[in-house]
Backbone as CSV, one residue per row, in Angstrom:
resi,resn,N_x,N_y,N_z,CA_x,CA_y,CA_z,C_x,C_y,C_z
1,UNK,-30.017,-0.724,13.356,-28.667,-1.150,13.698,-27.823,-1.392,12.444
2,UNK,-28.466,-1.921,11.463,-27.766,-2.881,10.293,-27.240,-0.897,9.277
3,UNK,-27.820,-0.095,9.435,-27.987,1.341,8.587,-26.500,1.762,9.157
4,UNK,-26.334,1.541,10.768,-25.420,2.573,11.270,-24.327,1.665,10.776
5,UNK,-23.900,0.365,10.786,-22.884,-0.248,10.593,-22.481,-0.194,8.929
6,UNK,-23.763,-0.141,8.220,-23.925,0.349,6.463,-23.163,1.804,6.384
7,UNK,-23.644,2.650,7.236,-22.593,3.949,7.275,-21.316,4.289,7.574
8,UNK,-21.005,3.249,8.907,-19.685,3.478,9.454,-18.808,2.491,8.250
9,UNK,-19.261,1.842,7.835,-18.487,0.597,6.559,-18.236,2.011,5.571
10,UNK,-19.170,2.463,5.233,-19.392,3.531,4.037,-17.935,4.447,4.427
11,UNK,-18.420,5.541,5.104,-17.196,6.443,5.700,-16.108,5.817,6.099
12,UNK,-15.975,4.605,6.961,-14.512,4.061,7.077,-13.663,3.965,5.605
13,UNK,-14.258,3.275,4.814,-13.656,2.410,3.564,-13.551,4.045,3.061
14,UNK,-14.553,4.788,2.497,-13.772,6.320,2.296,-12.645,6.957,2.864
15,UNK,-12.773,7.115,4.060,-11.717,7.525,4.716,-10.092,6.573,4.750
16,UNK,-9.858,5.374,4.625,-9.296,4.162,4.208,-8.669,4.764,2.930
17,UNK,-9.746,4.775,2.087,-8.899,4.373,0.836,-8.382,6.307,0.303
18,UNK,-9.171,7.133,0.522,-8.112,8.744,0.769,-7.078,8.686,1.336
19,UNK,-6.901,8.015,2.591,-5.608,7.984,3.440,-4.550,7.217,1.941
20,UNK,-5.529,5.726,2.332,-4.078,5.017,1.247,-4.043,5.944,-0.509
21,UNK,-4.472,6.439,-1.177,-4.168,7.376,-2.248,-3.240,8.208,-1.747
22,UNK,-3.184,9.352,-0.554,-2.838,9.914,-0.708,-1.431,9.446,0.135
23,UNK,-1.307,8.382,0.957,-0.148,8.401,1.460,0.927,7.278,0.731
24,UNK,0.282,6.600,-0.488,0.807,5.854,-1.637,1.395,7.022,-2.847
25,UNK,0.756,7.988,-3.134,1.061,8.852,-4.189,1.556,10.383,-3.908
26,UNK,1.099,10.710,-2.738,1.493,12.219,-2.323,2.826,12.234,-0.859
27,UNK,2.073,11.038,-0.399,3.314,11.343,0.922,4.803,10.310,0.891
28,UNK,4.554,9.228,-0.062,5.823,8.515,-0.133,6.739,9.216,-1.426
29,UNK,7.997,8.922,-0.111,9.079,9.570,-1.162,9.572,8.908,-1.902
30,UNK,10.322,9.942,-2.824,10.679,9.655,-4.280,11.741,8.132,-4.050
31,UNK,12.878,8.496,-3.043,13.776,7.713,-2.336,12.639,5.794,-2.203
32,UNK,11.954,5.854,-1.573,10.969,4.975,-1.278,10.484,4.168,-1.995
33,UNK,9.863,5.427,-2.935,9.123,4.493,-4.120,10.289,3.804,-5.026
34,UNK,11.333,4.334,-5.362,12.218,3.980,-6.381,12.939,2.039,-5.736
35,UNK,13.419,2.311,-4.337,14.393,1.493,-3.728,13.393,0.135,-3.166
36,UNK,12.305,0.227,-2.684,11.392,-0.413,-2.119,11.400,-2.236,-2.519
37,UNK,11.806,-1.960,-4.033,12.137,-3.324,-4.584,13.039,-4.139,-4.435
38,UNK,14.136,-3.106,-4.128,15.645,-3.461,-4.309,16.059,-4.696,-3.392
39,UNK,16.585,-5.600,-4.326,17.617,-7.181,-3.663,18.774,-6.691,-3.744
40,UNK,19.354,-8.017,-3.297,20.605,-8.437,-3.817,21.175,-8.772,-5.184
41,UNK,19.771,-9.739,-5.772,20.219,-9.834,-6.698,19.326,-9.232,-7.875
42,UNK,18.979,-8.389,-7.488,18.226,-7.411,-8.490,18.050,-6.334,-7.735
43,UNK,19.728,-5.729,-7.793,19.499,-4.208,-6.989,19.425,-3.210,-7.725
44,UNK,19.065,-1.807,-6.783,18.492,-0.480,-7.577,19.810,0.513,-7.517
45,UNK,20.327,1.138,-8.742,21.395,2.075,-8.643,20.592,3.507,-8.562
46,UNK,21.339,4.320,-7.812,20.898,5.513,-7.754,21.751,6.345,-8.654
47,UNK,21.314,7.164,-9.572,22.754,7.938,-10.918,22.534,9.328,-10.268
48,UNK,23.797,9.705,-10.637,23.343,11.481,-10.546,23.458,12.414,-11.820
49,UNK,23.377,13.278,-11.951,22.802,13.942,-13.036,23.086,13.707,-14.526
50,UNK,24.006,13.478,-14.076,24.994,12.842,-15.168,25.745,11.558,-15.476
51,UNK,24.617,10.836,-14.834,24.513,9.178,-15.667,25.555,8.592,-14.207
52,UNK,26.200,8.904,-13.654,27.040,8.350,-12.828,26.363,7.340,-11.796
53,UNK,26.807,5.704,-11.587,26.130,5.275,-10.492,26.724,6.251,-9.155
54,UNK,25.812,6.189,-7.980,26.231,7.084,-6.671,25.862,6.284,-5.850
55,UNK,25.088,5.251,-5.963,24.321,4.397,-4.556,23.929,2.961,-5.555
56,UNK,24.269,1.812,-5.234,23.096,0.838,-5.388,22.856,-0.074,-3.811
57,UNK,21.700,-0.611,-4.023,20.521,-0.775,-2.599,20.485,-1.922,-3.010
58,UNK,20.583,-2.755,-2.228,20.202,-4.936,-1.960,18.604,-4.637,-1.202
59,UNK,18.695,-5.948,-0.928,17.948,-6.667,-0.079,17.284,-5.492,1.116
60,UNK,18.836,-5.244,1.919,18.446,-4.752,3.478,17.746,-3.314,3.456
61,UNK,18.310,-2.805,2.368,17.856,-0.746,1.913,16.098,-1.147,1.428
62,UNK,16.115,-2.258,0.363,14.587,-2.512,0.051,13.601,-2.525,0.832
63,UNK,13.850,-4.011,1.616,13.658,-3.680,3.318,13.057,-2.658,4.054
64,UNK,14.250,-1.755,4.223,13.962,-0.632,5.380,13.053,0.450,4.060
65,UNK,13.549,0.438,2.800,12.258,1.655,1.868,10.893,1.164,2.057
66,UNK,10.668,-0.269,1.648,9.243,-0.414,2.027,8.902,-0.619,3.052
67,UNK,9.533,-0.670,4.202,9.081,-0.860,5.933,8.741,0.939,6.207
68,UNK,9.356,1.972,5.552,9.521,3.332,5.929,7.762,3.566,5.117
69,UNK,8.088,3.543,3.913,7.113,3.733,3.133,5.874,2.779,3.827
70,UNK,5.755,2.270,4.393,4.276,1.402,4.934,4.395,2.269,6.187
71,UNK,5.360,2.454,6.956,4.572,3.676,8.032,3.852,4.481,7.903
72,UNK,4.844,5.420,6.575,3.924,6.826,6.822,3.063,6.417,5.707
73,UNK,2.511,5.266,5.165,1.283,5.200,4.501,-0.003,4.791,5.461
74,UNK,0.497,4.172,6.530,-0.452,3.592,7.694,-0.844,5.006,8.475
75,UNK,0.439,5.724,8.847,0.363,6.835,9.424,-0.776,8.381,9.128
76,UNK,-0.624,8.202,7.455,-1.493,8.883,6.810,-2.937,8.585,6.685
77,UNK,-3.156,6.971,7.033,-4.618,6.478,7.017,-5.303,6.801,8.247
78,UNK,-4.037,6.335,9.128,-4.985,6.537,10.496,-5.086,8.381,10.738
79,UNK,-4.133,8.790,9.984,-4.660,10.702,10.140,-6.163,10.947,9.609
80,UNK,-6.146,10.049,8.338,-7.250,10.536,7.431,-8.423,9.747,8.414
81,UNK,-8.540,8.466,8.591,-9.413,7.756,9.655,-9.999,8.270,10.586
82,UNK,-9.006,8.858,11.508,-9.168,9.829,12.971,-9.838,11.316,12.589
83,UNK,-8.930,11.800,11.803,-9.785,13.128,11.380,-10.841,13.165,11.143
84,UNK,-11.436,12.161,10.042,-12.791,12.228,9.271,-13.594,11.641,9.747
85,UNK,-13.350,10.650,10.958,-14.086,10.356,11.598,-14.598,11.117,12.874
86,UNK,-13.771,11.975,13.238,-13.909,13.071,14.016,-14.742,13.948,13.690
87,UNK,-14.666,14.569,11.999,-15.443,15.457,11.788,-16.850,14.952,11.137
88,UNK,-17.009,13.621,11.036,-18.132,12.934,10.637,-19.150,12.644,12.448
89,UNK,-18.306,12.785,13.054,-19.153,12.553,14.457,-19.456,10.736,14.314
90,UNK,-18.299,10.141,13.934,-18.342,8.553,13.634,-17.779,8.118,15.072
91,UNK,-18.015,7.107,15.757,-17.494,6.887,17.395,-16.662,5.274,16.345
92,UNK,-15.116,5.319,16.725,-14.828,3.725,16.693,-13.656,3.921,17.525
93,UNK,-14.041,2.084,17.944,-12.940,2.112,19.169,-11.951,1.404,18.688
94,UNK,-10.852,1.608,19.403,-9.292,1.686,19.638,-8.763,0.136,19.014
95,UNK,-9.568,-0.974,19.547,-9.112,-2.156,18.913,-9.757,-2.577,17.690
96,UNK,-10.613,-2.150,17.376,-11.036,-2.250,15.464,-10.156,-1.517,14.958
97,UNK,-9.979,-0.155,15.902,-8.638,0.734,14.692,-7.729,0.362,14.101
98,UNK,-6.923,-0.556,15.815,-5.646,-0.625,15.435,-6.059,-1.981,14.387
99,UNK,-6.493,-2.858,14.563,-6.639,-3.979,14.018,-7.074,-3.848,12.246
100,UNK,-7.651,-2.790,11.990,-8.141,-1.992,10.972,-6.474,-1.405,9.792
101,UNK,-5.979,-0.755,11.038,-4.732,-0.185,10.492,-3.474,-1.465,10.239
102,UNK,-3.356,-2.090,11.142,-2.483,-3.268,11.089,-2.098,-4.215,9.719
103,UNK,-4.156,-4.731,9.894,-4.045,-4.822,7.794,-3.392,-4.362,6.802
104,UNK,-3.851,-2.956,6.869,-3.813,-2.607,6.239,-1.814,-2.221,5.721
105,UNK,-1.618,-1.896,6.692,-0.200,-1.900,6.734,0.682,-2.539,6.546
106,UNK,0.526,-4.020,6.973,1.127,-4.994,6.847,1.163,-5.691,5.730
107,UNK,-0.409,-5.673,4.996,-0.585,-6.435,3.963,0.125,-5.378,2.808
108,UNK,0.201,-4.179,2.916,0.584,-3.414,2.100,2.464,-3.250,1.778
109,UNK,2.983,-3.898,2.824,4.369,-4.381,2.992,4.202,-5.947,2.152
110,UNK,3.757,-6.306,1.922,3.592,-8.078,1.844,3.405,-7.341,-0.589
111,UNK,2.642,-6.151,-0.434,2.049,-6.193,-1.958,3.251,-5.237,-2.449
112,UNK,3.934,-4.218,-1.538,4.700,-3.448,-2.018,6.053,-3.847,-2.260
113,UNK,6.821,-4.876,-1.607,7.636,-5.096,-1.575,7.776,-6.191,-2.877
114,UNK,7.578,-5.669,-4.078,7.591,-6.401,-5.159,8.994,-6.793,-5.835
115,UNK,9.702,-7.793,-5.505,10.554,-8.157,-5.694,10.515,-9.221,-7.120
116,UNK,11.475,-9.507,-7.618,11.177,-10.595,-8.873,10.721,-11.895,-7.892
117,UNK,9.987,-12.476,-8.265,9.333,-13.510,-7.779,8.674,-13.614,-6.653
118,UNK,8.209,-12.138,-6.117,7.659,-11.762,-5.071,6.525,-12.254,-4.892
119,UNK,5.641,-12.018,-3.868,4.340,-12.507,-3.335,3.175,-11.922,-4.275
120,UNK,3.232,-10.536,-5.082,2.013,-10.075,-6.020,2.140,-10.953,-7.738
121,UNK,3.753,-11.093,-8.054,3.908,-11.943,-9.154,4.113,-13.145,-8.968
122,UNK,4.293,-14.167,-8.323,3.765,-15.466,-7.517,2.476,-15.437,-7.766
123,UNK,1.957,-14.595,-7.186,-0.156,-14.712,-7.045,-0.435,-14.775,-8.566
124,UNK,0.039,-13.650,-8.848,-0.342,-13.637,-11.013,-0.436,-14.428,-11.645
125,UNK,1.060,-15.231,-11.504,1.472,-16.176,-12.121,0.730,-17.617,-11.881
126,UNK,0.103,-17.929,-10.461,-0.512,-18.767,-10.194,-2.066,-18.646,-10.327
127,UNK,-2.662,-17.711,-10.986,-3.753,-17.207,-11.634,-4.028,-16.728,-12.741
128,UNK,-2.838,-17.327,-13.832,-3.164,-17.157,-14.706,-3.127,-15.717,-15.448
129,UNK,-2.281,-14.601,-14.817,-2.592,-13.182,-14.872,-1.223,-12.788,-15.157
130,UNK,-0.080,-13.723,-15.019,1.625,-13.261,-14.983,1.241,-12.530,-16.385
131,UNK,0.929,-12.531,-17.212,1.168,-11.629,-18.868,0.835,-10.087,-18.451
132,UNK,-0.409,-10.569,-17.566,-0.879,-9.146,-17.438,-0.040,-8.286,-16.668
133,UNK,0.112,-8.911,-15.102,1.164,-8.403,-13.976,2.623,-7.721,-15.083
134,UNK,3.134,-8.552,-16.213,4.426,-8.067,-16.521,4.030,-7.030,-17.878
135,UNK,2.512,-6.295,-18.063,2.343,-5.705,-19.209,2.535,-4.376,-18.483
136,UNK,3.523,-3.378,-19.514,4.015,-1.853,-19.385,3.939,-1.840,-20.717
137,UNK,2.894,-1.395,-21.185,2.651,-0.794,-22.488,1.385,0.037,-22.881
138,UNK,0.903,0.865,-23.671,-0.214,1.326,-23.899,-1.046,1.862,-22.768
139,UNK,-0.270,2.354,-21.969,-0.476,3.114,-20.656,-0.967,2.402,-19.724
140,UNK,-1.044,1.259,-19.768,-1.227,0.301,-18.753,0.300,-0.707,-17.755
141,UNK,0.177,-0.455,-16.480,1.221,-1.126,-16.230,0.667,-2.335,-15.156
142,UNK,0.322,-3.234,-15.500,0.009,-4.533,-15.060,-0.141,-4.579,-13.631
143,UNK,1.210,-4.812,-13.510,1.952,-4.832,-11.787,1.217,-3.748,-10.856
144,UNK,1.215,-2.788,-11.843,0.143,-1.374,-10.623,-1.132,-1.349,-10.162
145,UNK,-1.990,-2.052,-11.313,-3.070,-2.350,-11.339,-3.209,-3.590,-10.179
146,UNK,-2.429,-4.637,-10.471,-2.636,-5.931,-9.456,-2.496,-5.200,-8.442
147,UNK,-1.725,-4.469,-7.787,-1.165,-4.032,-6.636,-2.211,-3.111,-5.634
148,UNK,-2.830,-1.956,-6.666,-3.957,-1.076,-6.231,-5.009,-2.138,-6.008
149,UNK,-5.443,-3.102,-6.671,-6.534,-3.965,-6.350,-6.900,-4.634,-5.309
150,UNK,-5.002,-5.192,-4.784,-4.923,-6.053,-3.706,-5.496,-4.982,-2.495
151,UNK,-4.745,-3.899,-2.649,-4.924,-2.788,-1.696,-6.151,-2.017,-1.319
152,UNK,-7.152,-2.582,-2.538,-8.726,-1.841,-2.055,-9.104,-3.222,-1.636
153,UNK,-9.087,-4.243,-1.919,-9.664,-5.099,-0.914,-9.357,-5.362,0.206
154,UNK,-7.475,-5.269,0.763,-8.029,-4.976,2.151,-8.265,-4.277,2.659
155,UNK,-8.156,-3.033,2.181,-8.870,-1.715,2.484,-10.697,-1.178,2.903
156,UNK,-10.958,-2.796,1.977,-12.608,-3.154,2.180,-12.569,-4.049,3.519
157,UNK,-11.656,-4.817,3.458,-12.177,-5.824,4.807,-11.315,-4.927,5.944
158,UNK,-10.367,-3.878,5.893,-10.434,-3.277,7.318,-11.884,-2.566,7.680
159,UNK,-12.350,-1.371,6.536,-13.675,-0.869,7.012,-14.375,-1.825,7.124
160,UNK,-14.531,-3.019,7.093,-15.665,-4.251,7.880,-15.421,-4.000,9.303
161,UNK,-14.000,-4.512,9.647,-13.957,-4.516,10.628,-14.230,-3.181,11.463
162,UNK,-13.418,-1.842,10.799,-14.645,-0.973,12.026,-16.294,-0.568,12.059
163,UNK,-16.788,-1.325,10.622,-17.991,-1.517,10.721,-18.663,-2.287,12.058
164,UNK,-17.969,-3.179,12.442,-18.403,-4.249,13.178,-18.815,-3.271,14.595
C-alpha cells in the first residue's frame, strides 16, 4: 500500500512541478509577467519602441495580470496532471485534484503577486533573508529564487495530497 502512494506522490509532484515550469515560463505572457506587480503606488509603464510611455497599470491591471497568469498556470498543471496521469495509468480522484490544484493556484497568486511589501518580501524580511530576496546581481536574483522555492513546496504538499 505504502509503494503505491510512494509512486503516485512520485509522478504527481513530477507531473506538478512540469505543469508549473512550463506554465510559469513558457505559457505566461509577456503582458503578465511584466504587469503582475503593478500598484498604485508603484505602477508599471508600458513604452513603445521608442521610449514613449503608452500604458501605466495600478493596483486593479496587477490584480487581473496575476489572477490571468495563475489560471493558465493552474490550467497548464492540471493539463500536465490529467495527461500524465492518464498515460502513466495513475487512477486519482476528482476531490484530491481539485484540492491539489486549488493550492497550488492560489498560493501561487499569494507568491506572485509581489508587490513592495508584499507577502514573499514580508516573509524574507521576517526571516532574516530581506538582503537576499532584494539581491539582482551576479546572476542571481533573490526574489526568484524565494519565489520558485515557495512554489515547489506547495507543489510537494499538493502531490501529498493526491498521494493520499
Amino acid at each position: 500500500m505504502h509503494t503505491v502512494r510512494t509512486a503516485r506522490f512520485a509522478a504527481a509532484y513530477a507531473l506538478l512541478h512540469a505543469g508549473a515550469d512550463i506554465g510559469d515560463h513558457l505559457v505566461q505572457s509577456d503582458h503578465c509577467a511584466r504587469i503582475k506587480g503593478a500598484t498604485d503606488a508603484a505602477p508599471v509603464q508600458v513604452l513603445d519602441d521608442d521610449g514613449r510611455v503608452i500604458a501605466t497599470h495600478g493596483t486593479a491591471a496587477g490584480r487581473r495580470a496575476c489572477a490571468l497568469h495563475c489560471l493558465t498556470y493552474t490550467g497548464t498543471q492540471a493539463a500536465a496532471l490529467l495527461l500524465g496521469a492518464r498515460a502513466l495509468g495513475l487512477r486519482l480522484r476528482p476531490g484530491p485534484v481539485a484540492a491539489a490544484l486549488a493550492i497550488s493556484g492560489l498560493t501561487h497568486f499569494a507568491i506572485d503577486r509581489r508587490v513592495p511589501g508584499g507577502l514573499l518580501e514580508r516573509f524574507a524580511d521576517a526571516t532574516g533573508k530581506g538582503a537576499f530576496y532584494r539581491l539582482a546581481d551576479h546572476g542571481i536574483n533573490g526574489a526568484a529564487r524565494m519565489d520558485a522555492a515557495c512554489h515547489h513546496g506547495f507543489e510537494t504538499l499538493a502531490a501529498a495530497i493526491l498521494a493520499r
